[in-house]
C-alpha positions in Angstrom: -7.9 12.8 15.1 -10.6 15.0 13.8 -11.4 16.4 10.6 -14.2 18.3 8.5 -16.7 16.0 6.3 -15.1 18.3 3.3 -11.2 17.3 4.1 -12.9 13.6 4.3 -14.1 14.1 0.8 -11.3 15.8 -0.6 -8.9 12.7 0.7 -10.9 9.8 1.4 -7.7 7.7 0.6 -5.7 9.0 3.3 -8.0 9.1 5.9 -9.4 5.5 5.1 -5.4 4.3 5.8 -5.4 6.4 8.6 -8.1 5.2 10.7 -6.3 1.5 10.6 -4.1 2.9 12.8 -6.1 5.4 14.7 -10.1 6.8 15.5 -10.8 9.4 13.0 -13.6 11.5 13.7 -16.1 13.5 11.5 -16.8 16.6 11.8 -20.2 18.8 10.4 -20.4 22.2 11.6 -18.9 21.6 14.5 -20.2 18.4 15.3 -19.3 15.2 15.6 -21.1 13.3 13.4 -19.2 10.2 12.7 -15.7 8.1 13.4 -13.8 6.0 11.0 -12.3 3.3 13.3 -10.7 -0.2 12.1 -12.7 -3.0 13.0 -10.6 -5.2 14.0 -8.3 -3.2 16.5 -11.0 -4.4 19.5 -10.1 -7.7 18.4 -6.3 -7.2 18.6 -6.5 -5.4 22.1 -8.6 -8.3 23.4 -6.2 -10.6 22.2 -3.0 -9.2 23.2 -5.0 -9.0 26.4 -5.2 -13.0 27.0 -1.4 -13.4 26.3 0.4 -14.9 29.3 -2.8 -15.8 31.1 -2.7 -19.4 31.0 0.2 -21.4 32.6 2.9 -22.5 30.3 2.4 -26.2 30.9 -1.2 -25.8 29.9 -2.2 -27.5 26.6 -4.8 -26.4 24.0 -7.1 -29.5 24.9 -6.8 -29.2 28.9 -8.1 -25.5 28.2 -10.9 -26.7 25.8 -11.9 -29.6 28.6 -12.1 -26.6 31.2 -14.2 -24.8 29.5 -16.4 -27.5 28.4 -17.0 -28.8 32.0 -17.7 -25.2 33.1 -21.0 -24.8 31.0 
């Protein structure tokens, strides 16, 4: 989404629950000049990324002994 710095002033409250859920760029004069993004939707992409990568029979200390001996 995209909006004007002004409709960013005039409802800061919406916008701020907005960009949980989505980018929301800035707009002066045409130009973008900033984006309102939540921090921590990288975090759940990556995350939901990993799901279903190691085998089931796979515990949390075999997976932690891996990655130990491969440093």
């Amino acid at each position: 989404m995209s909006i004007t710095a002004t409709e960013l002033k005039r409802d800061l409250g919406k916008y701020l629950l907005l960009a949980a859920k989505e980018d929301v760029y800035i707009t002066q004069y045409g130009k973008v000049i900033a984006k309102l993004t939540n921090p921590f939707h990288e975090k759940v992409k990556t995350a939901e990324s990993l799901f279903g990568i190691l085998p089931q029979e796979t515990t949390l200390e075999a997976s932690r002994e891996e990655r130990v001996a491969d440093l």
